[in-house]
C-alpha positions in Angstrom: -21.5 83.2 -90.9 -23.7 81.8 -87.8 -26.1 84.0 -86.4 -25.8 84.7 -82.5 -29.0 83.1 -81.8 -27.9 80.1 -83.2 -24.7 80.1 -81.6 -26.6 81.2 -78.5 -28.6 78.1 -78.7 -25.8 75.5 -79.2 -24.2 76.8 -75.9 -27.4 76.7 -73.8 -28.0 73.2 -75.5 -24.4 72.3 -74.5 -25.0 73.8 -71.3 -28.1 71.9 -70.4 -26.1 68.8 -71.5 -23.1 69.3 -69.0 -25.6 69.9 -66.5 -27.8 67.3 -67.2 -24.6 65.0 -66.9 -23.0 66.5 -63.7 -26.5 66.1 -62.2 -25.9 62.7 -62.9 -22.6 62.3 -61.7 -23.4 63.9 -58.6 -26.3 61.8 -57.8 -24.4 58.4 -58.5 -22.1 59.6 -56.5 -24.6 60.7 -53.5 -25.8 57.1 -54.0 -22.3 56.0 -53.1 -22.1 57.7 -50.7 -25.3 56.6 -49.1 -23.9 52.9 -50.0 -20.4 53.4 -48.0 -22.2 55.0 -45.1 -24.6 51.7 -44.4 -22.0 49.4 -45.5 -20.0 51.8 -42.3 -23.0 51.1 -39.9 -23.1 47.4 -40.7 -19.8 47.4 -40.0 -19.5 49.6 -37.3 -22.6 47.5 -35.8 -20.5 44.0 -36.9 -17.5 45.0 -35.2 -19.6 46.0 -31.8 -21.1 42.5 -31.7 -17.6 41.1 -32.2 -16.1 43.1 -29.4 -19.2 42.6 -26.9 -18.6 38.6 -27.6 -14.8 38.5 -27.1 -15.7 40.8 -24.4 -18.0 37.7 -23.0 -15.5 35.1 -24.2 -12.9 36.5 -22.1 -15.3 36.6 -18.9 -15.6 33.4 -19.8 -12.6 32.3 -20.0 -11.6 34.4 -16.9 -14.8 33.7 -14.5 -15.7 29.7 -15.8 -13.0 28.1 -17.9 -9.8 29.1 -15.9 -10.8 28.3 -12.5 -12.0 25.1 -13.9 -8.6 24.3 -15.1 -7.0 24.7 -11.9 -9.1 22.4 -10.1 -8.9 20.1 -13.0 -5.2 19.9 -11.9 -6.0 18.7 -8.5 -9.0 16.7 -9.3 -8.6 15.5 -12.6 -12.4 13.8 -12.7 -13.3 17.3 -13.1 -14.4 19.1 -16.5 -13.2 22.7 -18.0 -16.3 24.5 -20.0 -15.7 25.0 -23.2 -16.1 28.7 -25.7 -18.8 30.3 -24.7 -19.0 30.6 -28.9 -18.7 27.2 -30.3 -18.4 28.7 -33.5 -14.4 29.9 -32.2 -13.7 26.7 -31.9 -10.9 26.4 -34.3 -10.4 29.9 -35.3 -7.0 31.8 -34.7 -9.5 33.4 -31.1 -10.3 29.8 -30.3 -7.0 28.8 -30.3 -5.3 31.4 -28.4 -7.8 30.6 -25.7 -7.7 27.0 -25.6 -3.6 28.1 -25.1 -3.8 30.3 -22.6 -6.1 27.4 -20.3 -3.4 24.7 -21.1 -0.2 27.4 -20.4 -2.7 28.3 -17.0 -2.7 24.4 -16.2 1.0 23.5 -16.9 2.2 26.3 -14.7 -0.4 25.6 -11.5 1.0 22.2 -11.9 4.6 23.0 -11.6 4.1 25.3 -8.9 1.8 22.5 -6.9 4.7 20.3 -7.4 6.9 22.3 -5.9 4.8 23.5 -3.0 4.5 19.8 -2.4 7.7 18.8 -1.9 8.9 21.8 -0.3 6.1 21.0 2.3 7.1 17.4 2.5 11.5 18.4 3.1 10.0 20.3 5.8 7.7 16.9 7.1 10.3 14.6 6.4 12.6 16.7 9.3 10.3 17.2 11.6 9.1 13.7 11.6 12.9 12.3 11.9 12.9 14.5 15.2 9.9 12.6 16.8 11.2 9.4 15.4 14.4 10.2 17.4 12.3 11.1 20.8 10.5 8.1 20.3 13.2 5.9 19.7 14.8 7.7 23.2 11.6 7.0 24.9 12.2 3.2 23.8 15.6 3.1 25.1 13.9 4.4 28.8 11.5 2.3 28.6 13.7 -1.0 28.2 15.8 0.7 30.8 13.0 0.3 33.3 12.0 -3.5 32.4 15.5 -4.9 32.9 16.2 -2.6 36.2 12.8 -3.6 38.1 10.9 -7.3 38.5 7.4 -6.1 40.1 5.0 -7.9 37.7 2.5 -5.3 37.9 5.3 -2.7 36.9 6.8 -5.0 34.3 3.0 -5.3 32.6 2.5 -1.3 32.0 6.2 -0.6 31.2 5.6 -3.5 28.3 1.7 -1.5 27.1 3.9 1.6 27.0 6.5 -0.2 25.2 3.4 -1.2 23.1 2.0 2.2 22.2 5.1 3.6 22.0 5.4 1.2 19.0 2.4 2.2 17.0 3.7 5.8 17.2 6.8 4.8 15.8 5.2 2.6 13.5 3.1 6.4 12.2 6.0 8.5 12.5 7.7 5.8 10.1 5.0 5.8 7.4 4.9 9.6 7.6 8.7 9.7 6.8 8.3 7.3 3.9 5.5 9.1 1.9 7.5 12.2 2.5 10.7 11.0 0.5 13.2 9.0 3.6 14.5 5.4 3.8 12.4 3.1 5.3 14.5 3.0 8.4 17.4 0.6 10.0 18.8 -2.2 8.2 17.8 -5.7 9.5 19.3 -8.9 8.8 18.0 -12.1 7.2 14.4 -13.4 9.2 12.3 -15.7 8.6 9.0 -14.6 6.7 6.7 -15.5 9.2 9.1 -13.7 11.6 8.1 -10.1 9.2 4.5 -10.8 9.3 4.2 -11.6 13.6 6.7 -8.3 13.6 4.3 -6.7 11.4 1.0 -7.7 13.4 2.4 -7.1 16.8 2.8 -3.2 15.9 -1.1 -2.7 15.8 -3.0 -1.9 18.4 -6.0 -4.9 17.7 -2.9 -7.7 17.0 -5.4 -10.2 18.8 -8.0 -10.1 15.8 -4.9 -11.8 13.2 -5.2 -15.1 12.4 -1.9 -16.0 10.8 -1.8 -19.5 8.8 1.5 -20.1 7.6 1.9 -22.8 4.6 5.4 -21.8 4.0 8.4 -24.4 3.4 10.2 -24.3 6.8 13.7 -21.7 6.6 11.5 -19.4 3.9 13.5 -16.4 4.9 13.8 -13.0 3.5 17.3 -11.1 2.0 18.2 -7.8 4.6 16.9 -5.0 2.5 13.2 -6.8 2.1 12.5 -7.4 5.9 11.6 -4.1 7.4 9.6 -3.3 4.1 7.8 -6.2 4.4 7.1 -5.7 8.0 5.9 -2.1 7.4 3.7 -2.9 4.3 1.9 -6.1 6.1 1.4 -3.7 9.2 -0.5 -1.2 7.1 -2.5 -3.6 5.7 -3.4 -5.0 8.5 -4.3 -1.4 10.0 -6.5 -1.1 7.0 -8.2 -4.6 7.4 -8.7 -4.1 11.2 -10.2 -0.2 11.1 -12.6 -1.1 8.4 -13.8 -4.5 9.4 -16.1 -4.8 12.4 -14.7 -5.4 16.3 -15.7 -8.6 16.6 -14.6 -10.3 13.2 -11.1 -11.9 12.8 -8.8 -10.6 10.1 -7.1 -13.7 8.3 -3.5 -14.1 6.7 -2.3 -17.0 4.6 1.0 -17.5 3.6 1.7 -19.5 0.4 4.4 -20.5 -1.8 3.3 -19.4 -5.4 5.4 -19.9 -8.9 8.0 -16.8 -8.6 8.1 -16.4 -4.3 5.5 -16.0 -1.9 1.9 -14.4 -1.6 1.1 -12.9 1.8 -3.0 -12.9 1.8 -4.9 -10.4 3.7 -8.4 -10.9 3.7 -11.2 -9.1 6.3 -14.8 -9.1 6.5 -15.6 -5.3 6.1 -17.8 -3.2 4.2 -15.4 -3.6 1.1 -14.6 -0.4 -1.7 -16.9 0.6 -4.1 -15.4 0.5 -7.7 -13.9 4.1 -7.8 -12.1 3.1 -4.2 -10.6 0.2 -5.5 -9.4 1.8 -9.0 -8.0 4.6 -6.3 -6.2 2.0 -3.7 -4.3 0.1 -6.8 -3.1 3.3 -8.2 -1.8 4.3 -4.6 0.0 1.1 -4.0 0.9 0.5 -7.5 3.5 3.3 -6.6 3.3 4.5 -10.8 2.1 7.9 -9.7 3.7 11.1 -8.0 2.5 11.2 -4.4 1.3 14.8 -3.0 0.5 15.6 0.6 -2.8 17.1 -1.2 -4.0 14.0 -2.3 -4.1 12.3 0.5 -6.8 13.9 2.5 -7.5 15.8 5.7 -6.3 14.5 8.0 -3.6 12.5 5.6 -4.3 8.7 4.4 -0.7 7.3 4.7 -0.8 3.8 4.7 -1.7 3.3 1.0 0.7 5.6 -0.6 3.6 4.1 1.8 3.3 0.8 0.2 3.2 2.2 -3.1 7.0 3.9 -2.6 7.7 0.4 -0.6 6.8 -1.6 -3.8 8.5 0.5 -6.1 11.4 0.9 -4.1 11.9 -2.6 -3.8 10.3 -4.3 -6.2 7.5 -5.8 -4.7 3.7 -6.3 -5.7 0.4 -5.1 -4.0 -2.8 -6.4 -5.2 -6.1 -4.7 -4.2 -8.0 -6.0 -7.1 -10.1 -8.2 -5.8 -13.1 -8.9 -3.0 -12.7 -11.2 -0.1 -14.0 -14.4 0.3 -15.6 -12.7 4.1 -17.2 -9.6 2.2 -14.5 -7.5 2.7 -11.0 -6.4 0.9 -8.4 -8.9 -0.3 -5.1 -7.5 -0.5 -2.0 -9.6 -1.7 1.7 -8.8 -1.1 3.4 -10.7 -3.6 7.7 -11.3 -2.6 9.4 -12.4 -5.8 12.1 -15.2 -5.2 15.4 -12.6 -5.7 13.7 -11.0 -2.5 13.8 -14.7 -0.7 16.4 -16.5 1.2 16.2 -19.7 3.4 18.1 -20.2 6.9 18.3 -23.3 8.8 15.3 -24.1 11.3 17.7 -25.8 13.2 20.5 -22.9 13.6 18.2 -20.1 13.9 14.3 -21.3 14.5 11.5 -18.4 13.9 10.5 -16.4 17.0 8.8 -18.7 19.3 5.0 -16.7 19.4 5.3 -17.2 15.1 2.9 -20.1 14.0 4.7 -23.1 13.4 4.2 -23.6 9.4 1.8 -26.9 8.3 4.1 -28.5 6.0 6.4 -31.1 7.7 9.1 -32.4 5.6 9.4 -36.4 5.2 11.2 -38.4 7.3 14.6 -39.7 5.9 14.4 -43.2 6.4 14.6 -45.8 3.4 11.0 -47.2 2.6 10.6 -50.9 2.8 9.4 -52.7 -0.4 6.2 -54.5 0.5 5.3 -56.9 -2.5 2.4 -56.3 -4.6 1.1 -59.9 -3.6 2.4 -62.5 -1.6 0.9 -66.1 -0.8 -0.8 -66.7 2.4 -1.2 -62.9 3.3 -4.3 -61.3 4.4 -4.3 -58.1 5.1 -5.7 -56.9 8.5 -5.3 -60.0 10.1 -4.3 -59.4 13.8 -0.6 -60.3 15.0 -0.5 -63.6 16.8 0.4 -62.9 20.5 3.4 -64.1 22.3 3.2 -67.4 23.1 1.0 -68.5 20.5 1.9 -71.4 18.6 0.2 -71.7 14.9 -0.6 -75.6 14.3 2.5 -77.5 12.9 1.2 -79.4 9.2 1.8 -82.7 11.2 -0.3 -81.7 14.1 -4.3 -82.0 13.7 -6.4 -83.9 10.9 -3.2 -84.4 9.3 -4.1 -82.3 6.4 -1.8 -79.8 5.3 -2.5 -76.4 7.6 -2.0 -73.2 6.0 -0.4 -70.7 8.3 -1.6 -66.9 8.7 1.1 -64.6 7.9 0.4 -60.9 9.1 1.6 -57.8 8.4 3.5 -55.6 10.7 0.9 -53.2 13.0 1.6 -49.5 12.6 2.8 -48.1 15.7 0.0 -46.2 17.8 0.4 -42.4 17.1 1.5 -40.4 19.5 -0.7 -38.7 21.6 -0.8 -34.8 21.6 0.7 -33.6 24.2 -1.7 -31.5 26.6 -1.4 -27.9 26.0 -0.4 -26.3 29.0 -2.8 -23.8 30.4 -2.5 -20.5 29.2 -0.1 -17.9 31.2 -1.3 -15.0 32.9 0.5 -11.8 32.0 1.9 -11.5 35.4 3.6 -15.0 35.4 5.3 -14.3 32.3 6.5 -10.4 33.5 7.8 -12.2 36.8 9.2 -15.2 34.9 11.3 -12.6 32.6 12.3 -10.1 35.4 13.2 -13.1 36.9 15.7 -14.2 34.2 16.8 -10.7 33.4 17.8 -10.2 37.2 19.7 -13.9 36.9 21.7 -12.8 34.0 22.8 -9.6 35.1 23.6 -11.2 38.4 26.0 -13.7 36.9 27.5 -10.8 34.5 28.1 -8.6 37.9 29.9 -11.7 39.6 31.8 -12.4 36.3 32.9 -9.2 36.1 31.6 -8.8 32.7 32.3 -5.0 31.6 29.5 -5.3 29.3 26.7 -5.3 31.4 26.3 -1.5 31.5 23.1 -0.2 31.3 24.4 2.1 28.2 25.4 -0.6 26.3 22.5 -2.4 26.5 20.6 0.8 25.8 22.3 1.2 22.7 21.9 -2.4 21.7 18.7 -2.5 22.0 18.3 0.7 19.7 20.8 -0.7 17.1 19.2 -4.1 16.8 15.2 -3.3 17.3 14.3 -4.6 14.4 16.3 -7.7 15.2 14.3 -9.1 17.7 10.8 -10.4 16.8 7.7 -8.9 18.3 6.5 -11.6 20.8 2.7 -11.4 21.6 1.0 -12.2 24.6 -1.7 -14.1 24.2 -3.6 -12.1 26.9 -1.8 -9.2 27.7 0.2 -6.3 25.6 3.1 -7.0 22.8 6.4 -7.1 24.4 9.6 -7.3 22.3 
């Protein structure tokens, strides 16, 4: 039987134990406790840090990176930042981010493209209506210079008729770059016929130099005259506003393998590197054209010719430097865009440079041997009445006698260019035939001698008639 002390004792002692181990227990699990709590404050303090940098990534992204992107639309030279944390580069964050900048620049884009055009339907009418007045005003105008014959009169009517010209000449490039047809239809011309028409629209014509190398009859097909006309003019504008007063602006014409190369060459300042990269893309015609990119006030005349040349297949080439220090330009016309028409039927304008090729003469040659006895070449022709020696006459030795060759007739001699007409005498020499013809209509009887009708002739085929330029005065048609 145990005693109670002993049995007394072995609880106690078993006592003791479970309190020794739940003492235990409870401080392991205190130091869990402690462990969870700082591994909570590390992470509490992680997760702060995180949320104060996406805080700053999305200023970031919200002050820097997406205002950067839309400019980058308009300008693409320009750079976008990139994370303010490189280190979320490549992570899902980084990602999303880099997303929302390229959805931000896709959608600025459409909505600039629209803007555009929407602003250009509403350019395109409004120019039409000025190109209608101005057309009117044309009409009026060479209403006045067939009614009246004072020279003086006849002289400002014709630098009205002038200006009036280069406005329609802007009102037509604005209508192009905004989307319209490059205006009326013209029939076949001569090349050199484009170019004159081209030149006589500017306001400093007198500065062109035109050299024309052409075959004679190098024409052009309908569809390719006015765009010609209207890409040489704006060339020429360019060359003459960025070359200095008093320099001469020079154009060749020459035949090449597949057509003809129209050579614009001036003696300006030139374009730096970026300029030029920036003019071939313009008249290249590859890229979407936007009012925006051209400037304020608008640059037209570049972006023009690049919808001319894609239109209609033609070539611009701004590539190179001229020869003077300036800007080359080429226009090059590929040989479905060419046509010939008889010089004889219907010559090129009369102000258009006569071309420096001249055909050969169709007459059969006449065989000259390579060697003939008794000929000396350059030997003067006997003259009439000479008799050469007979062989009997003499020493009575055998006499040899001189044979010559035929002289070359003298060449003509050019004929004296008549002195140079004042603008006066030429007004008064063309009222003067305007008030003959409509004389002899009005005692014919003829019905079409209206004023109307020829009001509506001349709007209908203005860009049939080659601009004639006075060598002193204004342009007249």
């Amino acid at each position: 039987m145990i005693e109670l002390p002993d049995l007394v004792a072995g609880a106690l002692a078993a006592g003791t134990l479970s309190a020794f181990a739940l003492g235990g227990g409870l401080a392991r699990s205190r130091r869990r406790q402690n462990r969870q709590l700082a591994e909570i404050a590390a992470l509490r303090t992680r997760l702060d840090g995180t949320a104060r940098a996406f805080t700053a990534e999305v200023e970031h992204l919200a002050t820097q990176r997406v205002p950067a992107a839309a400019r980058q639309v308009a300008h693409p030279h320009l750079s976008v930042p990139g994370p303010l944390q490189p280190l979320t580069a490549g992570t899902p964050l980084g990602i999303a981010l880099e997303n929302v900048v390229l959805a931000l620049q896709s959608e600025a884009a459409a909505q600039r493209t629209r803007i555009d055009a929407a602003a250009q339907a509403g350019m395109r009418g409004a120019v039409r209506e000025i190109q209608a007045a101005l057309y009117r005003l044309q009409d009026a105008l060479r209403g006045l210079q067939q009614r009246y014959d004072d020279p003086e009169l006849a002289q400002t009517l014709f630098r009205l008729d002038h200006e009036n010209e280069q406005s329609l000449r802007r009102a037509q490039v604005a209508a192009v770059v905004c989307g319209a047809w490059v205006g009326l239809a013209r029939e076949e011309s001569h090349l050199v016929d484009a170019v004159t028409g081209g030149q006589a629209r500017l306001a400093g014509y007198q500065r062109v130099q035109v050299h024309n190398h052409l075959e004679p009859g190098t024409a052009l097909v309908s569809h390719a005259v006015e765009p010609v006309a209207v890409i040489i003019a704006e060339l020429l504008d360019n060359a003459l506003r960025h070359s200095a007063p008093d320099t001469d602006v020079v154009v060749s014409l020459e035949h090449v393998h597949h057509g003809v190369c129209v050579t614009v060459d001036d003696a300006g300042l030139g374009m730096t590197h970026d300029e030029r990269e920036r003019a071939q893309r313009l008249v290249a015609g590859d890229d979407p054209i936007l009012l925006t990119d051209l400037g304020d006030p608008p640059r037209m005349g570049l972006a023009a010719i690049g919808r001319l040349t894609r239109q209609f297949d033609l070539s611009v080439d701004l590539s190179s430097a001229s020869p003077y220090g300036g800007v080359r330009a080429v226009l090059r016309v590929d040989s479905h865009l060419l046509s010939r028409l008889d010089p004889a039927d219907r010559p090129p304008a009369a102000s258009a440079p006569r071309t420096t090729r001249r055909t050969a003469p169709d007459r059969p040659a006449t065989p000259t041997p390579a060697h003939a006895y008794g000929t000396e070449a350059g030997a003067p022709e006997a003259p009439p009445g000479h008799r050469e020696p007979q062989d009997d006459e003499g020493d009575g030795l055998p006499q040899r006698r001189r044979r010559t060759r035929t002289a070359a007739p003298a060449p003509a001699a050019a004929p004296a260019r008549s002195p140079a007409r004042r603008p006066e005498d030429a007004a008064a020499a063309l009222g003067a035939l305007q008030s003959g013809t409509a004389a002899a209509r009005a005692a014919a009887g003829d019905p079409g001698d209206s004023p109307h009708l020829h009001a509506a002739a001349d709007h209908t085929d203005r860009n049939n008639d080659i601009d004639h330029i006075d060598d002193e005065g204004g342009a007249a048609r």
